[in-house]
N, CA, C and O atoms as CSV, one atom per row, in Angstrom:
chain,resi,resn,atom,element,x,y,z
A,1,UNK,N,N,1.717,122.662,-26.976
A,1,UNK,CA,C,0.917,122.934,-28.157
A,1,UNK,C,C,-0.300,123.790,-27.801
A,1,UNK,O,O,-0.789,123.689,-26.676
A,2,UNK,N,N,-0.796,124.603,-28.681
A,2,UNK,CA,C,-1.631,125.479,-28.433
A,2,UNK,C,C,-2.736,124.725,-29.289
A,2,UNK,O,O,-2.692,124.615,-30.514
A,3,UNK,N,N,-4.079,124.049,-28.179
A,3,UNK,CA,C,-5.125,123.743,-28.783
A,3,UNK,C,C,-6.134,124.961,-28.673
A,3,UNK,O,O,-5.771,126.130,-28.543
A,4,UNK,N,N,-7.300,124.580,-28.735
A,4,UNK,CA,C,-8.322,125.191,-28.466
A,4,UNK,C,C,-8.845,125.317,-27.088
A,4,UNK,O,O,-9.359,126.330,-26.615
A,5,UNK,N,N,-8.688,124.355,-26.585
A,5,UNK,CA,C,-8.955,124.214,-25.184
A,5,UNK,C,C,-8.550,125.262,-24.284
A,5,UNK,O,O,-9.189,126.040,-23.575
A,6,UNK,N,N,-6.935,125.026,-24.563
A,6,UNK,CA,C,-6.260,126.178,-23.720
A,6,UNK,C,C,-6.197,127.378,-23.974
A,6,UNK,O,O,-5.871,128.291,-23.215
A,7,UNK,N,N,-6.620,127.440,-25.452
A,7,UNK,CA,C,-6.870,129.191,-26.501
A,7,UNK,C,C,-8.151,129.953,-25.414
A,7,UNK,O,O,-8.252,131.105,-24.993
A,8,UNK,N,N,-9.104,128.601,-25.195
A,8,UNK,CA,C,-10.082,129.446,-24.403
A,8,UNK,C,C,-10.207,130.001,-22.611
A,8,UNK,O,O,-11.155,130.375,-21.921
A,9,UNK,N,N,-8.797,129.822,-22.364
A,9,UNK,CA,C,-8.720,129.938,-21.075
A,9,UNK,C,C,-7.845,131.314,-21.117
A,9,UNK,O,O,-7.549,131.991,-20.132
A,10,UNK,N,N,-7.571,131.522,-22.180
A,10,UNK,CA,C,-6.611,133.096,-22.321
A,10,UNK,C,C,-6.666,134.008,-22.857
A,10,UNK,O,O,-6.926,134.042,-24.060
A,11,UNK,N,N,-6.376,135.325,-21.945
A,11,UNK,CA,C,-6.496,136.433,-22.448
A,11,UNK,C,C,-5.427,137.133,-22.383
A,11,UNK,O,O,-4.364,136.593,-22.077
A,12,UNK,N,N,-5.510,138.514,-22.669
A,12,UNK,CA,C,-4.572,139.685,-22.666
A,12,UNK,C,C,-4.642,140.139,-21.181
A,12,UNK,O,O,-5.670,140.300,-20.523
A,13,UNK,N,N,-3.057,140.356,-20.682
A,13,UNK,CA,C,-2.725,141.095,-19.742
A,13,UNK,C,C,-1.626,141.763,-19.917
A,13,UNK,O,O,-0.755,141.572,-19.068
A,14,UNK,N,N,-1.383,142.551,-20.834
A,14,UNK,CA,C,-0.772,143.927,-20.929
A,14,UNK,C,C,-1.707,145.393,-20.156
A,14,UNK,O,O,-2.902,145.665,-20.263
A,15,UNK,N,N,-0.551,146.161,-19.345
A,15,UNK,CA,C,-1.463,146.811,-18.215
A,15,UNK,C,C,-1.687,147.769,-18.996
A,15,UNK,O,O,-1.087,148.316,-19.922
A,16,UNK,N,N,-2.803,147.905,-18.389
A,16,UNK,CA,C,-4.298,148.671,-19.115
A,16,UNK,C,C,-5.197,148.044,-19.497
A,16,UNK,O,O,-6.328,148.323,-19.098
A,17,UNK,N,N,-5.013,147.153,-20.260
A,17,UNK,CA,C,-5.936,146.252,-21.055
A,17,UNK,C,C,-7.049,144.874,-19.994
A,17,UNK,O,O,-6.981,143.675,-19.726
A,18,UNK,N,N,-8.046,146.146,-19.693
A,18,UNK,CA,C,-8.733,144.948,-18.885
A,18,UNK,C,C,-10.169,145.286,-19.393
A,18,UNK,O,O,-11.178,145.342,-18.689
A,19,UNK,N,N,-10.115,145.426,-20.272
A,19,UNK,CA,C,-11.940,145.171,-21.347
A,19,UNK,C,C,-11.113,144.623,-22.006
A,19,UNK,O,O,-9.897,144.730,-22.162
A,20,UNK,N,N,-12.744,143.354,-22.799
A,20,UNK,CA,C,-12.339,143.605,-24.130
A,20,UNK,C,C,-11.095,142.673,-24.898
A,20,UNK,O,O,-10.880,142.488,-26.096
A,21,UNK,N,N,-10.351,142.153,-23.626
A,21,UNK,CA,C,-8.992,141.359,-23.639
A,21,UNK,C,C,-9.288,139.880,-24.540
A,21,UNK,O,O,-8.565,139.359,-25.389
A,22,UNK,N,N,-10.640,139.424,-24.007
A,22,UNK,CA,C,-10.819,137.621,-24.220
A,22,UNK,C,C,-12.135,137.870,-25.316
A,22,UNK,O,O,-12.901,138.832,-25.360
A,23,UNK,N,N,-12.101,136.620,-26.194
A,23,UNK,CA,C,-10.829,136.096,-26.920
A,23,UNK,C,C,-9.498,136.427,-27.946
A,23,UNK,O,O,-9.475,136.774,-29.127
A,24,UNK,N,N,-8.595,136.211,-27.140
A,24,UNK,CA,C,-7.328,136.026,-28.513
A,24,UNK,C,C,-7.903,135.928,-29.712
A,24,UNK,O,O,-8.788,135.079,-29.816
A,25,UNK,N,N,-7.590,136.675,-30.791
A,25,UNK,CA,C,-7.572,136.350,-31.945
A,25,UNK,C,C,-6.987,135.205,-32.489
A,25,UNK,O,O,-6.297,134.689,-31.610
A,26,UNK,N,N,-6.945,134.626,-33.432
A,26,UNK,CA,C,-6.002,133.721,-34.295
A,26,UNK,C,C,-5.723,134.565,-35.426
A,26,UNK,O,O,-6.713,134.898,-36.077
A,27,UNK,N,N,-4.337,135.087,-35.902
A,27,UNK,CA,C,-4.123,135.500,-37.163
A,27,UNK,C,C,-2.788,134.505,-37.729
A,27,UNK,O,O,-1.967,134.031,-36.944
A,28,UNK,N,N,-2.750,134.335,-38.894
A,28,UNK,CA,C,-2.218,133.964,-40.077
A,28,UNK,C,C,-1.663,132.175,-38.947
A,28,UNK,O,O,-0.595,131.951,-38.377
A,29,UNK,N,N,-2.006,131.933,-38.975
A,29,UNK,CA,C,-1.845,130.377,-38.015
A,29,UNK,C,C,-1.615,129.266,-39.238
A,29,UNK,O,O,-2.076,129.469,-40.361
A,30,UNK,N,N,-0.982,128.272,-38.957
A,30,UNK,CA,C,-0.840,126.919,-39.660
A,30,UNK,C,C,-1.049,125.898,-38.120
A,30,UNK,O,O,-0.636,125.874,-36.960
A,31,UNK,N,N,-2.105,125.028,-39.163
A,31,UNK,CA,C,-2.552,123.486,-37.885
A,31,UNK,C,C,-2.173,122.449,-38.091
A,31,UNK,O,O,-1.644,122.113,-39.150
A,32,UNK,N,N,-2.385,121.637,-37.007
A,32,UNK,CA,C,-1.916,120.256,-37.332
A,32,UNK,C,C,-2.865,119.545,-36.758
A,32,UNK,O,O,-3.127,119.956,-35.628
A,33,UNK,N,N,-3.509,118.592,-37.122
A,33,UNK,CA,C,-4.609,117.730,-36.506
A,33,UNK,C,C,-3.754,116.008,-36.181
A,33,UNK,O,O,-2.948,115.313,-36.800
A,34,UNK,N,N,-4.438,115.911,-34.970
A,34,UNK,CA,C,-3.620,114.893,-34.505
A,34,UNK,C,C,-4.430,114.247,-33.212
A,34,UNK,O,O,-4.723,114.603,-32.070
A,35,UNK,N,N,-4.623,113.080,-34.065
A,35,UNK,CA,C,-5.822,111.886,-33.092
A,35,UNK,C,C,-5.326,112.363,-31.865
A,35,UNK,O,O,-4.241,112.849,-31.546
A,36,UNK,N,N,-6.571,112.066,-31.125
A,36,UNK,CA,C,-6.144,111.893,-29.466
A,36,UNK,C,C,-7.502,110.872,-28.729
A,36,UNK,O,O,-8.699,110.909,-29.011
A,37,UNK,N,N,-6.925,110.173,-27.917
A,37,UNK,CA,C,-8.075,109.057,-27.396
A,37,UNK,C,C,-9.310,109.704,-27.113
A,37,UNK,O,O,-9.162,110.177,-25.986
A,38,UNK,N,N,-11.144,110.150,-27.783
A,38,UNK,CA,C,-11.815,110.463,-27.327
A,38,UNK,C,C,-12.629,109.801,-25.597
A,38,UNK,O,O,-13.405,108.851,-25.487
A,39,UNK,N,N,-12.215,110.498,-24.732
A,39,UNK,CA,C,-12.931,110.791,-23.528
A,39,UNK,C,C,-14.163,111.511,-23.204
A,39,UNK,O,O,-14.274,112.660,-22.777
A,40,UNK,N,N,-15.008,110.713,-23.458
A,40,UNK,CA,C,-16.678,111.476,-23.390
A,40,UNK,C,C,-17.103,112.122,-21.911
A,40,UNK,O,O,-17.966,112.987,-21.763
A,41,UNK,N,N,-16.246,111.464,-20.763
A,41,UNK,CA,C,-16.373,112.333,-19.760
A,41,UNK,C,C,-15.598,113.234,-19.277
A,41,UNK,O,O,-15.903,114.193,-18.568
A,42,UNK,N,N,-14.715,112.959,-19.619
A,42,UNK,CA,C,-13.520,114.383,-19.986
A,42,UNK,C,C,-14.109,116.104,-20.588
A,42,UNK,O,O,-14.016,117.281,-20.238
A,43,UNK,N,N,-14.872,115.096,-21.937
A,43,UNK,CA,C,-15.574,116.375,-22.532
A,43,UNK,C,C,-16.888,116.967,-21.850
A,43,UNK,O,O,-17.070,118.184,-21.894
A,44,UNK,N,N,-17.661,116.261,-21.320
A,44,UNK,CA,C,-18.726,116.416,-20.567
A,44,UNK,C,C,-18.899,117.642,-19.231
A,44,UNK,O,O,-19.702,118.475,-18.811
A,45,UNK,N,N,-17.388,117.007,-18.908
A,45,UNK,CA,C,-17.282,117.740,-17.560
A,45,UNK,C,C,-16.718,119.057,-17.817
A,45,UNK,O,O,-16.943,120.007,-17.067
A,46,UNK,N,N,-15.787,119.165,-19.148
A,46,UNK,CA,C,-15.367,120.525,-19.278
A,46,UNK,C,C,-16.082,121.517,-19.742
A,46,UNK,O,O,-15.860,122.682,-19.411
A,47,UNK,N,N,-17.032,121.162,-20.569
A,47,UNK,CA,C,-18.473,121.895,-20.908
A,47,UNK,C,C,-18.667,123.265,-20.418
A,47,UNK,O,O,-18.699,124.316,-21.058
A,48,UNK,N,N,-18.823,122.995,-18.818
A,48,UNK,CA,C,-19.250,124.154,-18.003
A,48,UNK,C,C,-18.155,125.171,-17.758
A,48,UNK,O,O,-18.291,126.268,-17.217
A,49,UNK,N,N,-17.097,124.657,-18.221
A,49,UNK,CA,C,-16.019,126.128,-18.230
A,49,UNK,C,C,-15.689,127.019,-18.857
A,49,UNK,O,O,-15.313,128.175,-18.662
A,50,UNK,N,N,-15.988,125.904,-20.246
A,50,UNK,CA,C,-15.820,126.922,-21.928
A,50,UNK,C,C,-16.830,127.935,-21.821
A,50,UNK,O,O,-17.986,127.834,-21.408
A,51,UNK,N,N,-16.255,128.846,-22.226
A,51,UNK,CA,C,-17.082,130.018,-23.148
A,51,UNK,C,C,-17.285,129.199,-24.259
A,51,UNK,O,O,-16.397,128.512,-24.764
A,52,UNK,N,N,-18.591,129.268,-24.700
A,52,UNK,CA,C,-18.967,128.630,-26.009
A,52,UNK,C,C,-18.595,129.220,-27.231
A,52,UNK,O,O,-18.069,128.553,-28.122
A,53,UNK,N,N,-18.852,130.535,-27.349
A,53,UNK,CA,C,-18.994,131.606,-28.252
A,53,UNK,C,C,-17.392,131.545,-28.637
A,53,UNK,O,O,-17.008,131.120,-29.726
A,54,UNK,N,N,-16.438,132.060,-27.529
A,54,UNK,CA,C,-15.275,132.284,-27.907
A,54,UNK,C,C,-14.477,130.924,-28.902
A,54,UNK,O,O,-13.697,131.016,-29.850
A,55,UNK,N,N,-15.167,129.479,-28.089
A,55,UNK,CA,C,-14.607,128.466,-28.946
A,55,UNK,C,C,-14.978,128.798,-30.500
A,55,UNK,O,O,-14.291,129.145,-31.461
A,56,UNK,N,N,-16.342,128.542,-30.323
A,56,UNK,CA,C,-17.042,128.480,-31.968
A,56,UNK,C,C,-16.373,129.222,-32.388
A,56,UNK,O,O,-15.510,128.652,-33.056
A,57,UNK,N,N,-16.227,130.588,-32.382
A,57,UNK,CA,C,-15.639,131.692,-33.050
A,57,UNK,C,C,-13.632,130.960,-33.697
A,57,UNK,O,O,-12.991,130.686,-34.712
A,58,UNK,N,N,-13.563,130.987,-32.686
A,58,UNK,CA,C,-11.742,129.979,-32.927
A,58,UNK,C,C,-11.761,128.928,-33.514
A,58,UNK,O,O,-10.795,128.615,-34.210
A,59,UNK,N,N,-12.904,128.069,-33.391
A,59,UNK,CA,C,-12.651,126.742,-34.595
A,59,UNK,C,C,-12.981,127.570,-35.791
A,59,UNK,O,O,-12.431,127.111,-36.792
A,60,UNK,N,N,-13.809,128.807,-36.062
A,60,UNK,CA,C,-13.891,129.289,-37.273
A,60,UNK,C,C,-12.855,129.638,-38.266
A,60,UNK,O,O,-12.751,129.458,-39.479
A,61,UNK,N,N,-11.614,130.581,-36.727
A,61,UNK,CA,C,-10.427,131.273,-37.017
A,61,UNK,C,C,-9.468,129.883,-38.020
A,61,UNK,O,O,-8.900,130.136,-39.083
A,62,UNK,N,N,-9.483,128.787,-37.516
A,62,UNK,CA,C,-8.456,128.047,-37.746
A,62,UNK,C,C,-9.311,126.703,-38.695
A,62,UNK,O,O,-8.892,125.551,-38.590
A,63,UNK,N,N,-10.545,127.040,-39.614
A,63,UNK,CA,C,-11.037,125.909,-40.241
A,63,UNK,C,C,-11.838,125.497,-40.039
A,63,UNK,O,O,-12.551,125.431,-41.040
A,64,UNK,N,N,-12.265,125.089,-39.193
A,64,UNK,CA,C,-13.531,124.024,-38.234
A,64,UNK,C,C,-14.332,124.871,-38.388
A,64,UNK,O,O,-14.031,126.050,-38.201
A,65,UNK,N,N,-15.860,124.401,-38.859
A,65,UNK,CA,C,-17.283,125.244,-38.663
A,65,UNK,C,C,-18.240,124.050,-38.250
A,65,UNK,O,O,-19.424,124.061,-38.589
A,66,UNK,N,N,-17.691,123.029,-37.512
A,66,UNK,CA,C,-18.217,121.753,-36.675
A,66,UNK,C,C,-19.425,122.160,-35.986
A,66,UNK,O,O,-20.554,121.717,-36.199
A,67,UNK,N,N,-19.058,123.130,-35.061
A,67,UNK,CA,C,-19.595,123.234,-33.781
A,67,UNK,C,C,-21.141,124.637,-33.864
A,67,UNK,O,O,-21.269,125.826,-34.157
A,68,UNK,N,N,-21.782,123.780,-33.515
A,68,UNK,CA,C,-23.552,124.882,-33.679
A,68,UNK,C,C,-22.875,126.211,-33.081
A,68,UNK,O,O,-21.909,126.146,-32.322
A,69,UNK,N,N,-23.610,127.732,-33.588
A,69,UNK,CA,C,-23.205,128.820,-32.954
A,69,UNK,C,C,-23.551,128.975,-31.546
A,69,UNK,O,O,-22.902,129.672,-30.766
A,70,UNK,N,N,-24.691,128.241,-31.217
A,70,UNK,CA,C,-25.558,127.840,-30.130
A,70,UNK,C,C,-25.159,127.070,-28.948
A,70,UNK,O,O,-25.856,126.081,-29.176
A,71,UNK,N,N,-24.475,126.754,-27.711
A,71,UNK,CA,C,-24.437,125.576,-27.005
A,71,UNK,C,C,-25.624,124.822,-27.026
A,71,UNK,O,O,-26.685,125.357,-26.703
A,72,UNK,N,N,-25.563,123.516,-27.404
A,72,UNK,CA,C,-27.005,122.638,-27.517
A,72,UNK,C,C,-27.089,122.438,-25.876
A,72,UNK,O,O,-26.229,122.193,-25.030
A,73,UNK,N,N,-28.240,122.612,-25.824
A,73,UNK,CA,C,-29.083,121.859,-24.306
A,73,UNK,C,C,-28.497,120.559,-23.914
A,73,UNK,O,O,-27.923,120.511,-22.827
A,74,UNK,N,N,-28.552,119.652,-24.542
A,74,UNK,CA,C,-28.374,118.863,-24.766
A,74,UNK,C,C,-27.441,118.193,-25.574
A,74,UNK,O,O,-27.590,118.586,-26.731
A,75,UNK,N,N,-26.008,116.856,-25.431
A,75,UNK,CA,C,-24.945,116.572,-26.002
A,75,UNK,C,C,-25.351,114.782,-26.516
A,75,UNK,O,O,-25.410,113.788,-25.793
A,76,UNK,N,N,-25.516,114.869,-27.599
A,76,UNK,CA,C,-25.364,113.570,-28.163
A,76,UNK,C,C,-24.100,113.264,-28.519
A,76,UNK,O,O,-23.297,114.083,-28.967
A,77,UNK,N,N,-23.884,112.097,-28.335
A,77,UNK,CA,C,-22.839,111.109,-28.653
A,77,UNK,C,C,-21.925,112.044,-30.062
A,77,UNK,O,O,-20.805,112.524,-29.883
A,78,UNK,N,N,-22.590,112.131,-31.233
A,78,UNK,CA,C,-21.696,113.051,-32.450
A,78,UNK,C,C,-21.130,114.149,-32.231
A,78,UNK,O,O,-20.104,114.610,-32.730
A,79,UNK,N,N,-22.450,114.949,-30.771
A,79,UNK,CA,C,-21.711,116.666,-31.002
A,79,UNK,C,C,-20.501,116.328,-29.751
A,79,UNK,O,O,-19.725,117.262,-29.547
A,80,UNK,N,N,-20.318,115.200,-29.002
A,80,UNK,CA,C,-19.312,115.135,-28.072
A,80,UNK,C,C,-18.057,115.353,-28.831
A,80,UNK,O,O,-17.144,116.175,-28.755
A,81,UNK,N,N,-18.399,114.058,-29.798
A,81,UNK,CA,C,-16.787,114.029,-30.724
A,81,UNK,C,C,-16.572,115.101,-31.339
A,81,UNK,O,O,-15.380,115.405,-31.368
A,82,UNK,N,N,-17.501,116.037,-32.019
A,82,UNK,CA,C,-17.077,116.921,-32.599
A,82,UNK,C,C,-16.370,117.954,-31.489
A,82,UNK,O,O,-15.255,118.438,-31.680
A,83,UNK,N,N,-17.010,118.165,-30.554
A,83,UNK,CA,C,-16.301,118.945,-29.352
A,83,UNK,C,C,-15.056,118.666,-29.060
A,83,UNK,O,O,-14.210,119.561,-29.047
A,84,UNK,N,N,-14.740,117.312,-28.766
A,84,UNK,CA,C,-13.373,116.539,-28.461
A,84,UNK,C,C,-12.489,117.299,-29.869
A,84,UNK,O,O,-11.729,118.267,-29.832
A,85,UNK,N,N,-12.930,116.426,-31.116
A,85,UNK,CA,C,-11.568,117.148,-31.884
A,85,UNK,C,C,-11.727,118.583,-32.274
A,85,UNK,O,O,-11.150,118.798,-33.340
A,86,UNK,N,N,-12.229,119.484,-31.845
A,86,UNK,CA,C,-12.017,120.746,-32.095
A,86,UNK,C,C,-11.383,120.970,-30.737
A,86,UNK,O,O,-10.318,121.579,-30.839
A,87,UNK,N,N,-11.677,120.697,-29.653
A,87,UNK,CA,C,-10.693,120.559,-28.316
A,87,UNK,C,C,-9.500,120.502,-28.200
A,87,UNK,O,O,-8.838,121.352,-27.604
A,88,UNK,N,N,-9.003,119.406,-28.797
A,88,UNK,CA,C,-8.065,117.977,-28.424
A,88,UNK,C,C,-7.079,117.940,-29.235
A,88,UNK,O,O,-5.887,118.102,-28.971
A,89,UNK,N,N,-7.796,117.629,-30.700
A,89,UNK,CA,C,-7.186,117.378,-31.813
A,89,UNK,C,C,-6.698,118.530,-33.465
A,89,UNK,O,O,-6.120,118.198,-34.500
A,90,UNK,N,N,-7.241,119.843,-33.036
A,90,UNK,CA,C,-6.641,120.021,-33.564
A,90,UNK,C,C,-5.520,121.422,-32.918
A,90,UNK,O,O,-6.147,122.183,-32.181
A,91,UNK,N,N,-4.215,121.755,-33.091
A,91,UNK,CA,C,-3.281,121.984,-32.578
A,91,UNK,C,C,-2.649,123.296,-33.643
A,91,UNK,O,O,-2.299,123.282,-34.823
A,92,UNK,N,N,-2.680,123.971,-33.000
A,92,UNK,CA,C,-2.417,125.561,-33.776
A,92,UNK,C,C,-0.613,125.617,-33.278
A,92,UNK,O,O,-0.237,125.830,-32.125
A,93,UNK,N,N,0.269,125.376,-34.434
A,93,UNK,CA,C,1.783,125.296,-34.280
A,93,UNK,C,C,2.551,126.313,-34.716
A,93,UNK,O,O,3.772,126.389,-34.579
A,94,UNK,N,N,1.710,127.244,-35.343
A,94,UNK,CA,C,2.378,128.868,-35.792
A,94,UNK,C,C,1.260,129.740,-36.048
A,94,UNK,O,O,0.099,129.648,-36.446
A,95,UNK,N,N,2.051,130.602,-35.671
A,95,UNK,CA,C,0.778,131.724,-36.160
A,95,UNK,C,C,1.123,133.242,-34.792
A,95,UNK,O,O,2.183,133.735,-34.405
A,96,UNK,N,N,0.076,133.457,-34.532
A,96,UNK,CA,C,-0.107,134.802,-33.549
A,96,UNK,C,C,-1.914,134.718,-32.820
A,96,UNK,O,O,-2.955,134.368,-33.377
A,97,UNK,N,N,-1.693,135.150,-31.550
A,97,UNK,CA,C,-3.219,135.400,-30.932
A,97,UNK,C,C,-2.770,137.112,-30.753
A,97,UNK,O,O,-1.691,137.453,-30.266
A,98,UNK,N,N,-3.638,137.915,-31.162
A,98,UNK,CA,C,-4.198,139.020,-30.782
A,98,UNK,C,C,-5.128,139.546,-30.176
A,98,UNK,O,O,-6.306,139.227,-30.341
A,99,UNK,N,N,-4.649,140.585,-29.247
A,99,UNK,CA,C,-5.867,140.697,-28.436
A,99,UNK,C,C,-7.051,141.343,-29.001
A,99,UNK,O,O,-6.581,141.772,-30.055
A,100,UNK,N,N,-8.124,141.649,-28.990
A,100,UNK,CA,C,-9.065,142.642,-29.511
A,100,UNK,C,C,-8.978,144.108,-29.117
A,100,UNK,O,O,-9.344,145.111,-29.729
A,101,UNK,N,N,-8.348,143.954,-27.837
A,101,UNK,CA,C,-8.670,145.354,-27.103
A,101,UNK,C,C,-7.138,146.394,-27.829
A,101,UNK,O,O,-7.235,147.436,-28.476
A,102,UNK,N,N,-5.998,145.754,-27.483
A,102,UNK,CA,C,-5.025,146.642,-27.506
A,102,UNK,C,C,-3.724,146.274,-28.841
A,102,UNK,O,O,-2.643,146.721,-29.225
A,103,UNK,N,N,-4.961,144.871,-29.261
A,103,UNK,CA,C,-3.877,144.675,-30.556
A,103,UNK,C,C,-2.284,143.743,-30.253
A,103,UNK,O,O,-1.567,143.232,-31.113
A,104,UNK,N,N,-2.121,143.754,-29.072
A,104,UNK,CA,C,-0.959,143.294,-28.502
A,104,UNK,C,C,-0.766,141.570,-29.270
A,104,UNK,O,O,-1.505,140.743,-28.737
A,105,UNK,N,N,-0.102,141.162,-30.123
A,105,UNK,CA,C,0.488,139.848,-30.788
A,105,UNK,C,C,1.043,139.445,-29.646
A,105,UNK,O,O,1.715,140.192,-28.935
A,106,UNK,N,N,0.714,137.800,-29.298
A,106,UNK,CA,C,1.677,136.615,-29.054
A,106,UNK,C,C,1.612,135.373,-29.924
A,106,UNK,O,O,0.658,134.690,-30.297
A,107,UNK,N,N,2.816,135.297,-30.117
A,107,UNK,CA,C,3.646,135.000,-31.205
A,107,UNK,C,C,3.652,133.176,-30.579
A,107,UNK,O,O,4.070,132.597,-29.576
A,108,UNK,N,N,2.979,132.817,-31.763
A,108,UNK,CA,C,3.206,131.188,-31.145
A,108,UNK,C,C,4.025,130.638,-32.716
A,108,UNK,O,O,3.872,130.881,-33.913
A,109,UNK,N,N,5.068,129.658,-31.763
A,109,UNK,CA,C,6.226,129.105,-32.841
A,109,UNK,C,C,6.268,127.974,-32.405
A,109,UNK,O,O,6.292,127.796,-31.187
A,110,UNK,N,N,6.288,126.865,-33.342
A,110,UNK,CA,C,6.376,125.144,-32.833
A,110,UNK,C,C,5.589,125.157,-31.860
A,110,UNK,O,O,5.918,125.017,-30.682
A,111,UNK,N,N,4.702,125.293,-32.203
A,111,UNK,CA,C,3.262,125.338,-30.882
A,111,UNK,C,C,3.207,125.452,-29.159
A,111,UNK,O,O,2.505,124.800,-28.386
A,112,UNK,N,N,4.452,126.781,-28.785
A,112,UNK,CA,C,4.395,127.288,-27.845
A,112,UNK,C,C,3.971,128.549,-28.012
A,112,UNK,O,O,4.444,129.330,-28.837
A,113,UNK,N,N,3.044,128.796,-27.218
A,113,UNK,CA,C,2.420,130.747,-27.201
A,113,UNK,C,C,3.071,131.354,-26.112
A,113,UNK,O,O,2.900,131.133,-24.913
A,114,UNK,N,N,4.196,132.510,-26.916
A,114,UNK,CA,C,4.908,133.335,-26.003
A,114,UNK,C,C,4.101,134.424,-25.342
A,114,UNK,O,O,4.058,135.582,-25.759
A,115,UNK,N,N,3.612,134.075,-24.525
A,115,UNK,CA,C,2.683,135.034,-23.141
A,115,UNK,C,C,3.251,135.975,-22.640
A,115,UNK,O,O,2.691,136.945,-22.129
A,116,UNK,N,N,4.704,135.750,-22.753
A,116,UNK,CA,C,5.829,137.075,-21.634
A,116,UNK,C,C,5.558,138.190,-22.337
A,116,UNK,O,O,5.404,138.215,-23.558
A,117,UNK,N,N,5.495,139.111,-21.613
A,117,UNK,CA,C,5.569,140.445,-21.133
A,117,UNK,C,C,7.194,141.136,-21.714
A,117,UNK,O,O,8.242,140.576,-22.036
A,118,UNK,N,N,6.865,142.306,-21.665
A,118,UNK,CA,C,7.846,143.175,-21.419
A,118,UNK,C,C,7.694,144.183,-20.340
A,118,UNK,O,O,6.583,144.640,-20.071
A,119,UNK,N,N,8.661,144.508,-19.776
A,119,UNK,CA,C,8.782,144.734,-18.633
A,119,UNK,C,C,8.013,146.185,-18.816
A,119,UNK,O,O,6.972,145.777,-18.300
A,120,UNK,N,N,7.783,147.206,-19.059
A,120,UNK,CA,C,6.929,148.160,-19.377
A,120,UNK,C,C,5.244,147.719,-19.820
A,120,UNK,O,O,4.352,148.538,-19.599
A,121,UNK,N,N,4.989,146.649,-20.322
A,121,UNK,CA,C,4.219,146.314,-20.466
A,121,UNK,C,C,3.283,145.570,-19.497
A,121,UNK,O,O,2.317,144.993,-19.996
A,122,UNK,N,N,3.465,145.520,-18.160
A,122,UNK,CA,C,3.353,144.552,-17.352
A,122,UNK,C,C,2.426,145.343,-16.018
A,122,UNK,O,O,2.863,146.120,-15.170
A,123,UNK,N,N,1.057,144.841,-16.192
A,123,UNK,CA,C,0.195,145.753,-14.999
A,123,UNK,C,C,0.893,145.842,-13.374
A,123,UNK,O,O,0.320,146.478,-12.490
């Protein structure tokens, strides 16, 4: 399933395309939200990896306007959970990520994102 989490760890690698690649777009997407056990140190610790900006921007793409445009200094107990289910819980099962730079669609169906390449396409 394609959450958010993992939306923010990916970019475009079609060769050429090395500006400009991260973040994937979200276009025309359908979600599914779906509990998951909140882990406050789970979320804590992943903090420092996210791009903030690119998340906020993607919970925008797909609904969610939870999350401050801002990373807070500081994480209280509410903005954890809100982090967790924009993380965790909610689950992008169709749709397309586009890149910014070269436009290149991957095509996500039953909430796998087809990443492959074509063989011309491939740095």
């Amino acid at each position: 399933m394609v959450r958010l989490i993992t939306h923010n760890l990916l970019a475009c690698h079609v060769k050429g395309c090395t500006s400009n690649n991260f973040p994937l777009m979200f276009q025309d997407v359908q979600i599914e939200l779906r509990e998951a056990e909140f882990n406050p140190d789970f979320v804590t610790n992943i903090l420092p990896r996210l791009e903030w900006g690119a998340l906020v921007d993607a919970a925008k793409q797909v609904g969610d306007t939870s999350l401050p445009p801002e990373q807070p200094e500081m994480m209280d107990d509410d903005l954890l959970r809100q982090l967790h289910h924009v993380l965790m819980e909610i689950h992008v099962v169709e749709g397309a990520m586009i890149c910014p730079n070269c436009k290149h669609s991957y095509p996500i169906s039953n909430g796998i994102p087809n990443m492959l390449l074509a063989e011309h396409e491939i740095g």
